[in-house]
C-alpha positions in Angstrom: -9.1 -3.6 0.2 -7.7 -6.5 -1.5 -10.2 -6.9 -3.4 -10.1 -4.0 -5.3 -6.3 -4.7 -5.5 -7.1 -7.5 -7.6 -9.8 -5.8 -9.9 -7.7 -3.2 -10.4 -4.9 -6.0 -11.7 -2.3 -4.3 -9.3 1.2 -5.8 -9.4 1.7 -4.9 -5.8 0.0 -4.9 -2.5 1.3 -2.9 0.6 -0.2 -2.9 4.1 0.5 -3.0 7.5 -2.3 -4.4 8.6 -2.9 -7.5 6.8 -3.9 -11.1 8.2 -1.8 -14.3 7.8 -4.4 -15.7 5.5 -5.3 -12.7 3.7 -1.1 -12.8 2.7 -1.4 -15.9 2.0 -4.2 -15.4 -0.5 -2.7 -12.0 -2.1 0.3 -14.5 -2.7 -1.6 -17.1 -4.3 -3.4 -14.6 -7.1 0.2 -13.9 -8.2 0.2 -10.1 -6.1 3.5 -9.0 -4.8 2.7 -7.8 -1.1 4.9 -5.5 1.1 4.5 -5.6 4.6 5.3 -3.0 6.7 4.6 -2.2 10.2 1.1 0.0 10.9 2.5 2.7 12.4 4.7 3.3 9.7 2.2 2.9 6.6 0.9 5.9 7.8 0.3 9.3 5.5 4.1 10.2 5.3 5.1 7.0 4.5 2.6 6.6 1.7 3.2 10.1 0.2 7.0 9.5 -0.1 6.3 5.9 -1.3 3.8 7.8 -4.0 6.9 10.0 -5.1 9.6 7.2 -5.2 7.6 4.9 -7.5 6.7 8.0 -9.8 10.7 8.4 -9.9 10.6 5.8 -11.2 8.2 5.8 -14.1 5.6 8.6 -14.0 3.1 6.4 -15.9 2.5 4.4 -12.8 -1.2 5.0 -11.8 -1.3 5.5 -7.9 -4.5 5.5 -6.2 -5.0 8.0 -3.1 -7.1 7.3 -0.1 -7.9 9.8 2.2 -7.5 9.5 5.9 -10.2 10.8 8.5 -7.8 13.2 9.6 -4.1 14.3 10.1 -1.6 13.0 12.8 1.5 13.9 14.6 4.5 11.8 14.6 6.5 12.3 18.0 10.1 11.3 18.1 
């Protein structure tokens, strides 16, 4: 989806499952990337991420994707 990262003229990219190169790449158009782990870039982490950076400035634009279906998290 990087690609649409860039045509969107995102600031910031965040995945957990991105390839060495692929970093390397978002790094190199001038992209911040986070890097987090898979299991945590899951729905909950995404929808509290979505409310912190609206906190922060409600004019951020966040774009949704939906996931083929829900999850449990086990502790």
């Amino acid at each position: 989806m990087f690609k649409e990262c860039l045509s969107a003229k995102a600031d910031c990219y965040v995945s957990g499952d991105c390839a060495h190169h692929t970093r390397v790449d978002i790094r190199r158009y001038g992209v911040n990337y986070i890097g987090i782990s898979h299991e945590v870039e899951e729905y909950g982490f995404l929808l509290g991420m979505k409310n912190a950076v609206l906190s922060i400035d409600k004019n951020i634009k966040v774009h949704e994707y939906e996931f083929e279906k829900d999850f449990d998290i086990f502790y």
